[in-house]
C-alpha positions in Angstrom: -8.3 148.2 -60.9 -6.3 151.1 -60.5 -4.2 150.1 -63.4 -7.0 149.4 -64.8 -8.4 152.8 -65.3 -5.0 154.0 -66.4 -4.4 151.4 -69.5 -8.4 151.4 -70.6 -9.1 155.3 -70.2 -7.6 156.9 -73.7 -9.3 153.8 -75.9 -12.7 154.1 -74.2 -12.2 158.3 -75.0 -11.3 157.8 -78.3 -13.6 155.1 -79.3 -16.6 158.3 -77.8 -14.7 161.3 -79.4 -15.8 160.7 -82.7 -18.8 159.4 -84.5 -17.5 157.4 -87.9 -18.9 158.6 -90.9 -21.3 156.0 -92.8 -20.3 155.3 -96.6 -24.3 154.5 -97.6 -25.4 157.4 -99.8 -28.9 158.4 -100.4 -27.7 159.6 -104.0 -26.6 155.9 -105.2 -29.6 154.7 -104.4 -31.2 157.2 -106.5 -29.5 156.6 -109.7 -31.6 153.0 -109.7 -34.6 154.3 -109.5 -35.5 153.8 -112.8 -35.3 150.2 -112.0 -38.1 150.6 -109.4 -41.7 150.6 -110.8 -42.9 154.4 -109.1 -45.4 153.0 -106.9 -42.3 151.5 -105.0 -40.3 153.9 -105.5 -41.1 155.8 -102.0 -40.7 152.2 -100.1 -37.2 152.0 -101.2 -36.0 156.1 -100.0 -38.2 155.0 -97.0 -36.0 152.1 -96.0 -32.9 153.9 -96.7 -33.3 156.8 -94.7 -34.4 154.4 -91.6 -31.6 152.4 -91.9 -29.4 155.1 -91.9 -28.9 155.4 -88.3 -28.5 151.8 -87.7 -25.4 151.6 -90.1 -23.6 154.0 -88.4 -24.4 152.5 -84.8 -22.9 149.6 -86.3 -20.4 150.9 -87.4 -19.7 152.8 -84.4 -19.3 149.6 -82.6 -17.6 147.5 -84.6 -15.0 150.6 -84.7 -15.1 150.7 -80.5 -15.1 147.4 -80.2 -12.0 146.2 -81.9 -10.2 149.4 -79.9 -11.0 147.6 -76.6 -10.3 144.1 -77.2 -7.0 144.4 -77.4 -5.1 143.5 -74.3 -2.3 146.3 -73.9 1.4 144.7 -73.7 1.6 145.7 -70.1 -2.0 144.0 -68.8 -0.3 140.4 -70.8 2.7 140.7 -68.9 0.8 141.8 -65.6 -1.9 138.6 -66.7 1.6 136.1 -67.3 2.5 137.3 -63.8 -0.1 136.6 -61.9 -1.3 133.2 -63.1 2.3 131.8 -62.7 1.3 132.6 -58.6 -1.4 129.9 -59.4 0.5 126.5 -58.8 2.4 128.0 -56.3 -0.7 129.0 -53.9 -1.5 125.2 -54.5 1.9 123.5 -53.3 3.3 126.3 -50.9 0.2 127.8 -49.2 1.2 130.9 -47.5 -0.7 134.3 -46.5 1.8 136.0 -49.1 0.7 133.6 -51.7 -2.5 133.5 -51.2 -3.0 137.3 -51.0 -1.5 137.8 -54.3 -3.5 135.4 -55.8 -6.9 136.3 -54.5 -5.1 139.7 -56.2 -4.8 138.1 -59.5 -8.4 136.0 -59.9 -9.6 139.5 -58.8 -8.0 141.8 -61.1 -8.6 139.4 -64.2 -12.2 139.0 -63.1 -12.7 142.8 -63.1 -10.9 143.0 -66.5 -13.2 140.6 -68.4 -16.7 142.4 -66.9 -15.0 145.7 -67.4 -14.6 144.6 -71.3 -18.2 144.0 -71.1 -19.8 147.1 -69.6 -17.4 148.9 -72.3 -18.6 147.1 -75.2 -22.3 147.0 -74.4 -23.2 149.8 -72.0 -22.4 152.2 -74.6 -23.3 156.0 -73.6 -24.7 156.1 -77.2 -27.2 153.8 -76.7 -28.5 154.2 -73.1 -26.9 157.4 -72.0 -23.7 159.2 -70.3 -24.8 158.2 -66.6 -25.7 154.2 -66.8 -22.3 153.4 -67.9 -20.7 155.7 -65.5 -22.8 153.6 -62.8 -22.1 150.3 -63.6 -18.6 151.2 -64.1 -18.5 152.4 -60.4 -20.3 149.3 -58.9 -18.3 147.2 -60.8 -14.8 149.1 -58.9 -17.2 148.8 -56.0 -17.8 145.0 -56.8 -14.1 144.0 -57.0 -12.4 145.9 -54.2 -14.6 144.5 -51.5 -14.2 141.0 -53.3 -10.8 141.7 -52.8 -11.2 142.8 -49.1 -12.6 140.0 -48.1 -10.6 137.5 -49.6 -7.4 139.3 -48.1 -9.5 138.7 -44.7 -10.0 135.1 -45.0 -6.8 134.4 -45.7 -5.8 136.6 -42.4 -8.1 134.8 -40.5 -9.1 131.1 -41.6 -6.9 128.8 -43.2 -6.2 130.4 -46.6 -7.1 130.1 -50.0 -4.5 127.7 -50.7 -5.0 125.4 -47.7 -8.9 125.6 -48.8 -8.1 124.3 -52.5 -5.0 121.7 -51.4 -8.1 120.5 -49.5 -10.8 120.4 -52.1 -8.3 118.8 -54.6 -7.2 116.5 -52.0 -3.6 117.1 -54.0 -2.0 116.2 -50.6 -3.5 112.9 -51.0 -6.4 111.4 -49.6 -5.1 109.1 -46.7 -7.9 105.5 -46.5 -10.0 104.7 -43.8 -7.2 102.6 -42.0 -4.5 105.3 -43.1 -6.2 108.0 -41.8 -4.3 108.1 -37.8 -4.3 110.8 -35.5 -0.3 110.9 -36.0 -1.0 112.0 -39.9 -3.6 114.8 -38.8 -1.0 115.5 -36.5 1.2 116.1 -39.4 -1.3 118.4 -41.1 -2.9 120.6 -38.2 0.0 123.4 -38.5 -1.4 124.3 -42.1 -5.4 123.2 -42.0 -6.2 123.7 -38.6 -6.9 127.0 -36.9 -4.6 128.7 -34.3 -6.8 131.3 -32.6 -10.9 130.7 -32.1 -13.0 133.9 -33.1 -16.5 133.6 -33.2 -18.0 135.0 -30.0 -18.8 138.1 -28.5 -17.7 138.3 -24.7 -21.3 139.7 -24.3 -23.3 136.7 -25.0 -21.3 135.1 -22.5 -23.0 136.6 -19.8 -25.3 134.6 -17.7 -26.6 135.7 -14.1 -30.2 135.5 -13.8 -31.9 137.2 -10.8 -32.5 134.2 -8.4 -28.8 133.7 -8.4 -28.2 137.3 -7.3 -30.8 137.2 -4.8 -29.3 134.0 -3.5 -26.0 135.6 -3.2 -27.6 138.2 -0.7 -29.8 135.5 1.4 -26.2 133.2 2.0 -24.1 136.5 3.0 -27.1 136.7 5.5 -27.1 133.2 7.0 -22.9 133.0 7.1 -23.6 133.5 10.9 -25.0 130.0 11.3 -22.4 128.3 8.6 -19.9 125.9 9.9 -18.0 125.0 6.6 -18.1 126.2 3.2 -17.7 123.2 0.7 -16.9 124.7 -2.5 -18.3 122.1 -5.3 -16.7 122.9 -9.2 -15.9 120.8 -12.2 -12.7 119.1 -12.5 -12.8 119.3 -16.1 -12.0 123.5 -15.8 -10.6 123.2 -12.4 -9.5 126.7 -13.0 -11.8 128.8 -15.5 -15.1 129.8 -14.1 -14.3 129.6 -10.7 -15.9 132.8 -8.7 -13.1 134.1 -6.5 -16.0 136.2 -4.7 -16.7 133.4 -2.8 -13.8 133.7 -0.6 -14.4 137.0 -0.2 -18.2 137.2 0.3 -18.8 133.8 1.6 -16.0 131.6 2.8 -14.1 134.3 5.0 -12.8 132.5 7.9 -14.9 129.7 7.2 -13.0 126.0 7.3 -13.6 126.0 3.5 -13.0 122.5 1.4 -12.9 122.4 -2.9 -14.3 119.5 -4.5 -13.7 119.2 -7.6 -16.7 116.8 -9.2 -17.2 114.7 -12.1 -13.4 113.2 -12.0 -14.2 110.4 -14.1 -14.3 112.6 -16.8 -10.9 113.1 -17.0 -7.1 111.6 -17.0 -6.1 110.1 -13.4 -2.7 111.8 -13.7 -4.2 115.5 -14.0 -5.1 115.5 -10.5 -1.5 115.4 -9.4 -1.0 118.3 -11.5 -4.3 120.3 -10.5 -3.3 119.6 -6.9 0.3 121.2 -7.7 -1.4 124.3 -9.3 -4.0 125.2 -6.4 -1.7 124.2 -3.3 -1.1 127.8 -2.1 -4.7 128.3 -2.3 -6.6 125.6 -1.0 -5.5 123.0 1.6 -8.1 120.7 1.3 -9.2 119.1 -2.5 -11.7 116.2 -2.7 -12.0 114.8 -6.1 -15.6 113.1 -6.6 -17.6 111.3 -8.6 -21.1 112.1 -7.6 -22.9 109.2 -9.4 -21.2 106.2 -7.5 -21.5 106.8 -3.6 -18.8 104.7 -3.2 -16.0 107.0 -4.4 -13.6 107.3 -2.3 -14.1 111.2 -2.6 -17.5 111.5 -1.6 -16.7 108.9 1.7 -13.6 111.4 2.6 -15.7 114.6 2.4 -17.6 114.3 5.8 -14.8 113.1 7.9 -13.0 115.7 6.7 -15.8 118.5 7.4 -16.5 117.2 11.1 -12.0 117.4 11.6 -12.1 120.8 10.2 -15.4 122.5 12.0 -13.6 120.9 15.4 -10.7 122.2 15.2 -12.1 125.6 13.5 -13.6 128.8 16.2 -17.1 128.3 15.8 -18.1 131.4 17.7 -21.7 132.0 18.1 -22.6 128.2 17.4 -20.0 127.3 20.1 -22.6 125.7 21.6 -24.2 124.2 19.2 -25.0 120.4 18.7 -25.3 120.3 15.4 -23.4 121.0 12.3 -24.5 123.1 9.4 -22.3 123.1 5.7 -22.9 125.3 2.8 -22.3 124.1 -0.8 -21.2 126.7 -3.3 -20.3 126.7 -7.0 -20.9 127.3 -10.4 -24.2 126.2 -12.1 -24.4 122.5 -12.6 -21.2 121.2 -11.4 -23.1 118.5 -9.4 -23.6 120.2 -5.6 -27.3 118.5 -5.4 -25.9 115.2 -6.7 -23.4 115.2 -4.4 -25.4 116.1 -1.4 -27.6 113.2 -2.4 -25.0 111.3 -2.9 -23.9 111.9 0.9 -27.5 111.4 1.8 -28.1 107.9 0.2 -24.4 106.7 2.0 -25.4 108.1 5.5 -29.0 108.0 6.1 -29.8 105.4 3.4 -32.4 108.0 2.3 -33.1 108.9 -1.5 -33.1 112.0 -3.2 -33.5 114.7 -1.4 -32.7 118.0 -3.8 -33.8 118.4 -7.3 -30.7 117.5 -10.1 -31.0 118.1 -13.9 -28.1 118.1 -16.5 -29.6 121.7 -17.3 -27.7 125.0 -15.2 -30.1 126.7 -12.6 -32.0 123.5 -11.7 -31.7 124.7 -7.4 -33.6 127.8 -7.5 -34.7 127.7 -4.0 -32.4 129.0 -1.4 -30.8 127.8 2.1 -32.7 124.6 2.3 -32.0 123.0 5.1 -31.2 118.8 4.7 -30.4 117.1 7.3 -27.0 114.2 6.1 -26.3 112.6 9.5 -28.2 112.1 12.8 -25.2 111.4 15.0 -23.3 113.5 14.8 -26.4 115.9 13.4 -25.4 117.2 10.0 -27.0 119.6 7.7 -26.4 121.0 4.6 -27.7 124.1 2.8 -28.3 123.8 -0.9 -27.9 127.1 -3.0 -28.2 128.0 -6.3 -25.3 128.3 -8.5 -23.1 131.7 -8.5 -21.8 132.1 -12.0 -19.1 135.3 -12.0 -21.1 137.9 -13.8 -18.2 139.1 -15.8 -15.8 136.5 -17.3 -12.9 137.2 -18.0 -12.0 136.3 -21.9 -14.4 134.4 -24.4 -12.7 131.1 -24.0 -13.5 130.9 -20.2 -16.8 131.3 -21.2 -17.4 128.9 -23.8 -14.9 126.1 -21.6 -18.0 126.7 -19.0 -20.6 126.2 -22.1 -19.1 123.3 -22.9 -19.1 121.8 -19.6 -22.8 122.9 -19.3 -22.6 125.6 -16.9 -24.3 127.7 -19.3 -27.5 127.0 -20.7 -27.1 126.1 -24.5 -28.9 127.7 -26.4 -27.6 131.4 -25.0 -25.0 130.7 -26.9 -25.7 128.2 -29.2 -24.5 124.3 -29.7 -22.8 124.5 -33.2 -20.9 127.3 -31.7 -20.1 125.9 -28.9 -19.3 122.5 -30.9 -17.1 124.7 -33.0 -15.0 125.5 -29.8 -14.8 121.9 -29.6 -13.8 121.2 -32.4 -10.9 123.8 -32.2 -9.5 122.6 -29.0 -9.5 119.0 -30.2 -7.4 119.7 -33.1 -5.3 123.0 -31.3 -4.5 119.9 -28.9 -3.6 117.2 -30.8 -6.7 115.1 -29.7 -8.5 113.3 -32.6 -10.3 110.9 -31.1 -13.5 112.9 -32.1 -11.9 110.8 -35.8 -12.2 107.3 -34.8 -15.9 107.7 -32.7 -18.0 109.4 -35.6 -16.5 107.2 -38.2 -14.8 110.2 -40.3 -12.1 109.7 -43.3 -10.1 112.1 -41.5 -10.1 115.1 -39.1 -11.3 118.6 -39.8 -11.8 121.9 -39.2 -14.8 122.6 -40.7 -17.6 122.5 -37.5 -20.6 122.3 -40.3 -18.7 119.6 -42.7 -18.0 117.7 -38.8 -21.9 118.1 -38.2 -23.0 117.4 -41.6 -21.2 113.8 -41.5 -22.3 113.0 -37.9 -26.4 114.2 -39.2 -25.3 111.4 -42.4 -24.2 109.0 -39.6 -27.2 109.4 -37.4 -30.1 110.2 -39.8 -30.8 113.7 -38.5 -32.5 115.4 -41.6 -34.9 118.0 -41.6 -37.6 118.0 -44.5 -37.6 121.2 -46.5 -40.3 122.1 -49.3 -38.9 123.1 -52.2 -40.5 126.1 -54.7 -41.5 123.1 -56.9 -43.4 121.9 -53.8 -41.1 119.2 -53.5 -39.1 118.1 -50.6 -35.4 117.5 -49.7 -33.6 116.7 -47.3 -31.2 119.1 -45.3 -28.4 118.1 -42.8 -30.3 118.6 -38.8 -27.0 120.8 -37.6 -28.6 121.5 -34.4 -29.9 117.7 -33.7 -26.1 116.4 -34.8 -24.4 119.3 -32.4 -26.8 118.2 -29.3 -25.3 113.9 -30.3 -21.6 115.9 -30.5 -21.9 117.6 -27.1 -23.6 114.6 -25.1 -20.8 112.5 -26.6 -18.2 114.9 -25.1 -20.2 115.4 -21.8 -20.5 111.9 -21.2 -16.9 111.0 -21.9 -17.6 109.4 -25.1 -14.9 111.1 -27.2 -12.8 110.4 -24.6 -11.5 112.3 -21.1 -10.2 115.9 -21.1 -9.4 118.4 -19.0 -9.7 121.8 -21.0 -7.3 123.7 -18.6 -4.8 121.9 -19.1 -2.9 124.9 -21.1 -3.2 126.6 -17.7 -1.3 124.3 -15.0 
């Protein structure tokens, strides 16, 4: 563009310096008059003298008009340049690469409307400021076209990875060729390395009744016998408040379960175990839903050993036995304390559960587990650290559900998804929605699975006709319950961490 104004300036000066001079002359036209009857006469000077001005505008652009054509030597040699970057962007995709082309569609872009504001925004015609102004938004037009094209190749996948993938010049692998060892192959150049979508701030969850809870368990710590920590095993480590140990536990017997095991690998407990040794002494692994886990039967025992062997001070001589369950929102605490309910009393529910965060809003109730020895248990609401500590803590809780949805939205957080299936090598996510192969796209991913399911939303047209658009949020909702449930298979998204 630069350039531009260099090679262009002296023809687009000359082209205005002059006005050409017209060769029509009044004075031929009056040596023919005798051929005119006189009546006519006045019709014919008439005509002449207002096409006068025309000619010469004509003239005046035929004249400018061949000056600007041309291409100067130096923009053909800059043009042969350029486009010979084209096949290489296609076959060796690379930020260099793909920078200098986005370079070259940009500069011969603004070359070709530059020809045309020149030739027919002529200052002659409408004016010395209206071509100055659409010369400038034009300059305008293409540097920021070129600023953001030199930002999506910084941060997505590239120019040339985008067209390698839109010509499928790779080759389009068949529904039986299409393996996870082949996307594999490819993730280095299609898929994305770092996730950037979120703000930290709309990560932030800690409504009111949690804070007021907070206050009312620091309060009744006096007649706690055991802190039972409750978290989910999928992010053993993210999410986690360490002011619990702090604030609540203390000197507490204090026991981590770690819910919801079924939801991932058998051999990543070994390895969890390894990681949180120094810290905690005591990990239960449970799955809440079947009260015959071998978790959920360990955890009493275990609570009654510790409480007896623990200084009970002021309830030193007291019969009974009171725990407190702490956590995160919706790690399964009520579940499991009906769980423990249903295999010691034989007794049904006796909190409120919902797959939703926040579901126990009221605080310190007191349910009895066991009449001999006599048991109880204080449900609490979920304490969610107010401050987390990087974005992908927070959206590894909002995909495990420990922030309500929509406060941060499901195709973002099935983007996240997305990007940790493929950052990890997991494709499974392939094979379960029926794709021709993996991608990085979140909307193409959500576009297929609304095809697969027949999630369409009706839209009126301006012709007051209808069509059918892709339902991104219903087909994000069928991704995240299929990942929630285990569908797409088991994971443990800290597994980067251990």
């Amino acid at each position: 563009m630069a350039l531009s104004l260099i090679l262009r300036n002296s023809a687009k000066l000359r082209g205005l310096s002059t006005i050409p001079r017209c060769s029509f002359q009044l004075q031929k036209a009056q040596n023919f008059s005798h051929l005119v009857p006189k009546n006519n006469a006045n019709a014919v000077f008439l005509a002449a003298k207002c096409r006068l001005p025309f000619v010469k505008i004509a003239e005046q652009k035929r004249f400018m008009s061949a000056d600007h054509s041309k291409l100067w030597p130096i923009e053909k040699l800059i043009s042969l340049v350029l486009l010979g970057v084209v096949p290489a962007t296609f076959f060796c995709p690379n930020k260099i690469l793909d920078n200098i082309f986005a370079l070259a569609v940009v500069i011969h872009f603004h070359w070709g409307l530059e020809a045309c504001v020149v030739d027919y925004i002529r200052p002659i015609i409408v004016g010395p400021v209206l071509p100055k102004i659409a010369l400038g938004l034009l300059y305008v037009i293409s540097a920021s076209t070129l600023a953001g094209l030199i930002y999506y190749n910084q941060h997505e996948i590239g120019i040339g990875a985008t067209l390698r993938k839109f010509w499928c010049i790779t080759g389009c692998p068949s529904d039986n060729e299409a393996t996870p060892q082949m996307a594999q192959k490819i993730a280095k150049d299609q898929f994305r390395s770092v996730f950037k979508t979120v703000d930290k701030d709309l990560l932030q969850w800690f409504p009111g009744h949690m804070g007021k809870g907070l206050k009312q368990m620091q309060q009744k710590l006096r007649s706690v016998d055991c802190v039972i920590e409750v978290h989910d095993a999928r992010i053993p480590l993210s999410g986690r408040n360490t002011d619990f140990k702090y604030t609540i536990s203390g000197v507490k017997p204090h026991i981590l379960v770690l819910n919801k095991v079924d939801l991932i690998e058998r051999k990543m407990q070994a390895r969890i175990i390894d990681k949180l040794k120094s810290e905690h002494e005591h990990i239960l692994f449970t799955k809440c839903k079947n009260q015959s886990c071998a978790g959920v039967k360990q955890l009493f025992p275990l609570a009654q050993e510790l409480i007896r062997r623990s200084n009970r001070y002021n309830r030193q001589n007291e019969d009974d036995y009171n725990l407190m369950f702490i956590g995160v929102p919706n790690v399964g605490k009520s579940s499991l304390i009906n769980a423990l309910r249903v295999l010691h009393l034989h007794k049904g529910k006796a909190t409120a559960v919902g797959s939703n965060p926040g579901v126990t809003r009221s605080v310190l109730q007191r349910i009895k587990l066991s009449n001999s020895p006599l048991f109880y248990m204080l449900d609490t609401p979920g304490i969610l650290t107010p401050n987390i500590q990087n974005v992908e803590m927070g959206l590894k809780l909002a995909l495990c559900a420990t922030i309500q949805d929509h406060l941060v939205g499901e195709t973002i957080i099935c983007d996240y998804l997305l990007f940790w299936l493929n950052h990890h090598g997991y494709f499974n996510y392939q094979n379960y929605f029926q794709m021709d192969k993996p991608s990085d796209n979140i909307l193409e991913v959500l576009a297929h699975i609304s095809k697969s399911y027949n999630k369409f939303l009706r839209i009126r047209t301006p012709l007051n006709e209808y069509m059918l658009k892709p339902h991104f949020e219903a087909a994000a909702n069928i991704m995240l319950k299929a990942f929630r449930d285990g569908s797409l298979g088991k994971y443990m998204l800290d597994e980067s961490l251990l």
